[in-house]
C-alpha positions as CSV (number, residue, x, y, z in Angstrom):
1,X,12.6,-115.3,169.2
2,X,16.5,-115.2,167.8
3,X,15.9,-116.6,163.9
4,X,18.0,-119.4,165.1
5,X,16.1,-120.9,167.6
6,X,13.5,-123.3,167.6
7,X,12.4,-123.4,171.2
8,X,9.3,-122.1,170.3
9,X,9.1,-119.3,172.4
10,X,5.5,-117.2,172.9
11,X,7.1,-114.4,172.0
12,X,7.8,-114.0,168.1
13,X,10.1,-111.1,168.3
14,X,13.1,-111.5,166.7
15,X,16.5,-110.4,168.6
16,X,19.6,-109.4,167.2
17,X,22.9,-110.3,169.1
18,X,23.9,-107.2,171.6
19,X,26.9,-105.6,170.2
20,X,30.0,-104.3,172.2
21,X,29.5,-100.2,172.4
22,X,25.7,-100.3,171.8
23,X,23.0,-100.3,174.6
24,X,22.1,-103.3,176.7
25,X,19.1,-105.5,176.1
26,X,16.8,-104.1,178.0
27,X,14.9,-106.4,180.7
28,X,12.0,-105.5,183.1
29,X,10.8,-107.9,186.0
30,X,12.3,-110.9,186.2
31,X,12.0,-113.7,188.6
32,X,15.4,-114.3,190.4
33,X,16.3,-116.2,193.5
34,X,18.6,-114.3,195.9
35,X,19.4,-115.2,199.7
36,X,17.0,-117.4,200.4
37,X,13.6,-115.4,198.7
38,X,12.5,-115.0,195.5
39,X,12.8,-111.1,193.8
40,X,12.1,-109.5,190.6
41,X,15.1,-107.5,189.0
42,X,15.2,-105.3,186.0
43,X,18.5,-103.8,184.0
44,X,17.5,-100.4,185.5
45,X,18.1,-101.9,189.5
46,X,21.7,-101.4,188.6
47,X,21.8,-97.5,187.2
48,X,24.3,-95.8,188.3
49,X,26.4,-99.3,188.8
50,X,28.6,-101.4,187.0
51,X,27.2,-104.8,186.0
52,X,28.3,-108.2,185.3
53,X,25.3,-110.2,183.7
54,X,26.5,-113.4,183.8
55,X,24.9,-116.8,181.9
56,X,25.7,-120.1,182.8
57,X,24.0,-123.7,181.3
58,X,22.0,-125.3,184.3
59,X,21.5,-125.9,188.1
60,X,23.3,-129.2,189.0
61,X,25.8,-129.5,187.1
62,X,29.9,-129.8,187.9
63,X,31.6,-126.4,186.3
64,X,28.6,-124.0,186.8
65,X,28.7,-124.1,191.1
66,X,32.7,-123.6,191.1
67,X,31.9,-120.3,188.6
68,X,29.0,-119.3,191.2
69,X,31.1,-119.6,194.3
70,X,34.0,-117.8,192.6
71,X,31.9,-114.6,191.9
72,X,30.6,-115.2,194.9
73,X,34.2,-115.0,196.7
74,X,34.8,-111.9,194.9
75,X,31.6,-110.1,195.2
76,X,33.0,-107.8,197.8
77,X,35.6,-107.0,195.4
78,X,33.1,-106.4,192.2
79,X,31.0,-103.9,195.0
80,X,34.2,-101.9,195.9
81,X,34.4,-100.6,192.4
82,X,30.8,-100.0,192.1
83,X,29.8,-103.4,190.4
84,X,26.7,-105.7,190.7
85,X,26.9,-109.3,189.3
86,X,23.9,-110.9,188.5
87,X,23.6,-114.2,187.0
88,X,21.0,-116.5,185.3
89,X,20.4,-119.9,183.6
90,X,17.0,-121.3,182.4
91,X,15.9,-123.1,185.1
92,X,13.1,-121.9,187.4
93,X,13.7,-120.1,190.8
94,X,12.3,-123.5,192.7
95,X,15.3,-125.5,191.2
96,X,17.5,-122.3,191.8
97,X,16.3,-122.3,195.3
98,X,16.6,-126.5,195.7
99,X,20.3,-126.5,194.6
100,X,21.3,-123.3,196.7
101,X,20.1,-124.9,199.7
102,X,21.9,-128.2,199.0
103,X,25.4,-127.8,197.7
104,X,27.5,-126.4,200.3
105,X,29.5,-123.9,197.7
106,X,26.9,-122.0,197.1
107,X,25.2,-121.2,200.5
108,X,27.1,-117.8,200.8
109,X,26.5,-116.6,197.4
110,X,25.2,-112.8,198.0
111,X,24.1,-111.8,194.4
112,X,21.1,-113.1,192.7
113,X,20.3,-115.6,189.8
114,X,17.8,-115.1,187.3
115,X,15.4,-117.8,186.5
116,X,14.9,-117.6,182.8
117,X,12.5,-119.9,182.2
118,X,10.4,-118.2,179.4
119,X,14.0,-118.3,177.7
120,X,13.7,-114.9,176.4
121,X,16.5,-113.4,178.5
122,X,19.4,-116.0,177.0
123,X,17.8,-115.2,173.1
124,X,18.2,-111.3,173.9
125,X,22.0,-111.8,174.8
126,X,22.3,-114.3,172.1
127,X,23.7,-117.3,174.0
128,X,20.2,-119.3,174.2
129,X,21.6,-122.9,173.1
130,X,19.8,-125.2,171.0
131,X,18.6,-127.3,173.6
132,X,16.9,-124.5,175.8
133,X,19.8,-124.0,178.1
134,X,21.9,-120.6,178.0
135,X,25.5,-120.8,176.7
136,X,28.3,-119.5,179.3
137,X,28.2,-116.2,178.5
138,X,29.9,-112.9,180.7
139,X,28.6,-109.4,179.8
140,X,29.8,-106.2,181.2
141,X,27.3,-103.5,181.3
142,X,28.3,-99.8,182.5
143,X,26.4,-97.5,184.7
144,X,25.0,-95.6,181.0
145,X,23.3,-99.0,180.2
146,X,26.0,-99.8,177.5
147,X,27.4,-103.0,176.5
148,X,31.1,-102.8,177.2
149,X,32.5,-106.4,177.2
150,X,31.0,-109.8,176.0
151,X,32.2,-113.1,175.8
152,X,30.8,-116.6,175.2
153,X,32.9,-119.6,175.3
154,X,32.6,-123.7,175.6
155,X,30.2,-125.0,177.9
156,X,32.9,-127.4,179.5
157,X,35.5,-124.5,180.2
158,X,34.9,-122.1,183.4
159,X,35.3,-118.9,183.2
160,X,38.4,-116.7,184.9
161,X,36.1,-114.6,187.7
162,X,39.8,-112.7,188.5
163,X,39.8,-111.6,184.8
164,X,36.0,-110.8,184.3
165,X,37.5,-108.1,187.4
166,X,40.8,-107.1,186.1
167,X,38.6,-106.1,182.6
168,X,35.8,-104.3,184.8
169,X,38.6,-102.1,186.7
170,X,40.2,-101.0,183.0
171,X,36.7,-100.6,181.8
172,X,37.0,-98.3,184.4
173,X,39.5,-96.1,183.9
174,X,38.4,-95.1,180.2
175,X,41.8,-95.6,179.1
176,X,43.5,-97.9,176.7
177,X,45.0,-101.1,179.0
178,X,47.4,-103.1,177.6
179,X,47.8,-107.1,177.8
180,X,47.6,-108.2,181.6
181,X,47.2,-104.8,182.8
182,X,46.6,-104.1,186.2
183,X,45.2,-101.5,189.0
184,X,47.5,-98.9,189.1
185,X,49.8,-100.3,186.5
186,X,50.2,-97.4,183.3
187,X,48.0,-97.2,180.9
188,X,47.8,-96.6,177.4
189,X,46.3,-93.2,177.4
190,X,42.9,-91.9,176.7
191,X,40.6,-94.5,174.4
Protein backbone atom coordinates (compact mmCIF):
# COMPACT_ATOMS: atom_id res chain seq x y z
CA UNK A 1 0.00 0.00 0.00
CA UNK A 2 1.63 3.43 -1.37
CA UNK A 3 1.77 5.62 2.17
CA UNK A 4 -0.55 7.83 0.36
CA UNK A 5 -3.39 5.81 -0.19
CA UNK A 6 -6.25 5.04 1.76
CA UNK A 7 -8.01 2.48 -0.35
CA UNK A 8 -7.33 0.06 2.11
CA UNK A 9 -5.75 -2.42 0.18
CA UNK A 10 -5.09 -6.27 1.79
CA UNK A 11 -1.86 -5.90 1.14
CA UNK A 12 0.17 -3.62 3.68
CA UNK A 13 3.31 -3.37 1.64
CA UNK A 14 4.40 -0.12 1.04
CA UNK A 15 5.61 0.87 -2.70
CA UNK A 16 7.85 3.40 -3.65
CA UNK A 17 7.24 5.27 -7.06
CA UNK A 18 9.33 3.38 -10.00
CA UNK A 19 12.11 5.53 -11.02
CA UNK A 20 13.32 6.15 -14.71
CA UNK A 21 16.72 3.84 -15.07
CA UNK A 22 15.86 1.37 -12.25
CA UNK A 23 14.01 -2.05 -12.73
CA UNK A 24 10.29 -2.37 -13.30
CA UNK A 25 7.73 -3.23 -10.68
CA UNK A 26 7.63 -6.55 -11.00
CA UNK A 27 4.07 -8.24 -11.54
CA UNK A 28 3.07 -12.02 -11.62
CA UNK A 29 -0.45 -13.26 -12.80
CA UNK A 30 -2.73 -10.91 -13.49
CA UNK A 31 -6.24 -11.10 -14.81
CA UNK A 32 -6.51 -9.25 -18.24
CA UNK A 33 -9.07 -9.37 -20.95
CA UNK A 34 -7.71 -9.73 -24.47
CA UNK A 35 -9.74 -10.71 -27.73
CA UNK A 36 -12.62 -11.77 -26.53
CA UNK A 37 -11.11 -14.35 -23.33
CA UNK A 38 -9.92 -13.70 -20.24
CA UNK A 39 -5.68 -14.33 -19.68
CA UNK A 40 -3.32 -13.95 -16.95
CA UNK A 41 -0.06 -11.88 -17.84
CA UNK A 42 3.03 -11.27 -15.93
CA UNK A 43 6.09 -8.51 -16.67
CA UNK A 44 8.23 -11.53 -17.61
CA UNK A 45 5.55 -12.42 -20.89
CA UNK A 46 7.30 -9.64 -22.55
CA UNK A 47 11.28 -10.59 -22.02
CA UNK A 48 13.10 -10.08 -24.73
CA UNK A 49 10.42 -7.25 -25.83
CA UNK A 50 9.87 -3.75 -25.60
CA UNK A 51 6.87 -2.76 -23.47
CA UNK A 52 4.47 -0.02 -23.12
CA UNK A 53 2.46 -0.46 -19.80
CA UNK A 54 -0.09 1.80 -20.14
CA UNK A 55 -2.83 3.11 -17.25
CA UNK A 56 -5.83 4.74 -17.96
CA UNK A 57 -8.90 5.93 -15.22
CA UNK A 58 -12.01 3.70 -16.15
CA UNK A 59 -14.09 1.63 -18.66
CA UNK A 60 -16.85 3.93 -20.01
CA UNK A 61 -15.72 6.91 -20.11
CA UNK A 62 -15.15 9.65 -23.17
CA UNK A 63 -11.06 10.17 -23.52
CA UNK A 64 -9.93 6.61 -22.29
CA UNK A 65 -11.62 4.51 -25.67
CA UNK A 66 -10.13 7.24 -28.21
CA UNK A 67 -6.47 6.41 -26.26
CA UNK A 68 -7.37 2.52 -26.63
CA UNK A 69 -8.26 2.63 -30.32
CA UNK A 70 -5.25 4.81 -31.02
CA UNK A 71 -2.74 2.13 -29.64
CA UNK A 72 -4.77 -0.10 -31.03
CA UNK A 73 -4.30 1.58 -34.66
CA UNK A 74 -0.71 1.48 -34.12
CA UNK A 75 -0.15 -1.79 -32.57
CA UNK A 76 1.34 -3.16 -35.74
CA UNK A 77 3.64 -0.33 -35.69
CA UNK A 78 4.74 -0.85 -31.76
CA UNK A 79 5.27 -4.89 -32.88
CA UNK A 80 7.61 -3.96 -35.90
CA UNK A 81 10.11 -2.66 -33.47
CA UNK A 82 9.71 -5.43 -31.08
CA UNK A 83 7.14 -3.72 -28.70
CA UNK A 84 4.15 -5.09 -26.71
CA UNK A 85 1.58 -2.60 -25.26
CA UNK A 86 -0.43 -3.61 -22.52
CA UNK A 87 -2.82 -1.53 -20.69
CA UNK A 88 -4.90 -1.55 -17.48
CA UNK A 89 -7.43 0.37 -15.29
CA UNK A 90 -9.11 -0.80 -12.09
CA UNK A 91 -12.11 -2.23 -13.22
CA UNK A 92 -12.70 -6.00 -13.46
CA UNK A 93 -12.27 -8.09 -16.65
CA UNK A 94 -16.33 -8.58 -16.80
CA UNK A 95 -16.72 -4.66 -17.18
CA UNK A 96 -13.51 -4.78 -19.52
CA UNK A 97 -15.20 -7.49 -21.43
CA UNK A 98 -18.92 -5.55 -21.39
CA UNK A 99 -17.44 -2.32 -22.84
CA UNK A 100 -15.17 -4.10 -25.49
CA UNK A 101 -18.08 -5.77 -26.89
CA UNK A 102 -20.23 -2.62 -26.99
CA UNK A 103 -18.37 0.50 -28.20
CA UNK A 104 -17.50 0.01 -31.73
CA UNK A 105 -13.79 1.63 -31.34
CA UNK A 106 -12.60 -0.79 -29.54
CA UNK A 107 -13.65 -4.08 -31.15
CA UNK A 108 -10.31 -4.45 -33.04
CA UNK A 109 -8.06 -3.71 -30.16
CA UNK A 110 -5.35 -6.64 -30.37
CA UNK A 111 -3.42 -6.07 -27.00
CA UNK A 112 -4.72 -6.88 -23.70
CA UNK A 113 -6.02 -4.78 -20.68
CA UNK A 114 -5.35 -5.61 -17.20
CA UNK A 115 -8.13 -5.69 -14.70
CA UNK A 116 -6.64 -4.31 -11.61
CA UNK A 117 -9.06 -4.66 -9.34
CA UNK A 118 -7.16 -5.53 -6.14
CA UNK A 119 -5.49 -1.98 -7.03
CA UNK A 120 -2.12 -3.06 -6.27
CA UNK A 121 -0.84 -2.83 -9.89
CA UNK A 122 -1.76 1.26 -10.17
CA UNK A 123 0.00 1.74 -6.27
CA UNK A 124 3.20 -0.15 -7.64
CA UNK A 125 3.46 2.34 -10.65
CA UNK A 126 2.40 5.10 -8.37
CA UNK A 127 -0.50 6.51 -10.31
CA UNK A 128 -3.36 4.80 -8.08
CA UNK A 129 -5.73 7.99 -7.53
CA UNK A 130 -7.41 8.75 -4.56
CA UNK A 131 -10.60 7.54 -5.49
CA UNK A 132 -9.49 3.86 -6.53
CA UNK A 133 -9.05 4.65 -10.19
CA UNK A 134 -5.45 4.64 -11.89
CA UNK A 135 -4.16 8.01 -13.05
CA UNK A 136 -3.24 8.18 -16.94
CA UNK A 137 -0.07 7.05 -16.80
CA UNK A 138 2.55 5.61 -19.93
CA UNK A 139 5.57 3.59 -18.98
CA UNK A 140 8.22 2.24 -21.23
CA UNK A 141 9.80 -0.85 -20.12
CA UNK A 142 12.95 -2.42 -22.12
CA UNK A 143 13.55 -5.94 -22.96
CA UNK A 144 16.30 -5.95 -19.55
CA UNK A 145 13.08 -5.21 -17.38
CA UNK A 146 14.13 -1.56 -16.88
CA UNK A 147 12.09 1.47 -16.52
CA UNK A 148 13.12 3.73 -19.39
CA UNK A 149 10.28 6.36 -19.82
CA UNK A 150 7.35 7.47 -17.47
CA UNK A 151 4.87 9.91 -17.66
CA UNK A 152 1.64 10.81 -15.79
CA UNK A 153 -0.49 13.64 -16.81
CA UNK A 154 -4.27 15.13 -16.28
CA UNK A 155 -6.98 12.74 -16.33
CA UNK A 156 -8.97 15.05 -18.88
CA UNK A 157 -5.96 15.28 -21.47
CA UNK A 158 -5.25 12.13 -23.88
CA UNK A 159 -2.22 11.04 -24.50
CA UNK A 160 -0.11 11.43 -27.94
CA UNK A 161 0.10 7.38 -28.96
CA UNK A 162 2.47 8.79 -32.22
CA UNK A 163 4.85 10.17 -29.43
CA UNK A 164 4.73 7.30 -26.88
CA UNK A 165 6.26 5.60 -30.51
CA UNK A 166 8.56 8.19 -31.71
CA UNK A 167 10.21 8.01 -27.77
CA UNK A 168 10.16 3.94 -27.97
CA UNK A 169 12.17 4.00 -31.47
CA UNK A 170 14.98 6.58 -29.82
CA UNK A 171 14.82 4.51 -26.73
CA UNK A 172 15.91 2.33 -29.19
CA UNK A 173 18.76 3.41 -30.72
CA UNK A 174 20.77 4.03 -27.35
CA UNK A 175 21.65 7.31 -28.46
CA UNK A 176 21.02 10.82 -27.43
CA UNK A 177 17.78 12.12 -29.67
CA UNK A 178 17.21 15.59 -29.82
CA UNK A 179 13.74 17.53 -29.69
CA UNK A 180 11.25 16.01 -32.30
CA UNK A 181 13.67 13.48 -33.47
CA UNK A 182 12.80 11.03 -35.79
CA UNK A 183 13.70 7.42 -37.44
CA UNK A 184 16.54 7.90 -39.29
CA UNK A 185 16.91 11.51 -38.58
CA UNK A 186 20.87 12.07 -36.70
CA UNK A 187 21.29 11.66 -33.53
CA UNK A 188 23.15 12.99 -30.79
CA UNK A 189 25.70 10.39 -30.37
CA UNK A 190 26.15 7.67 -27.83
CA UNK A 191 24.09 8.35 -24.33
Amino acid sequence: MNPSCDCGCANAEFYVTPQVGQKSPVFENLQSYHAGEYHRVSLSDYKDKWLVLFFYPRDFTFICPTEIEAFGKLYEEFKKVNCEILGASTDSEYVHKAWYETDERLKNVKYPIIADTTQELADMYGVLDTDGSAQRGTFIIDPEGTLKFMLISADSVGRNIEETLRVVKALQTGERCPANWHQGEQTLGKA
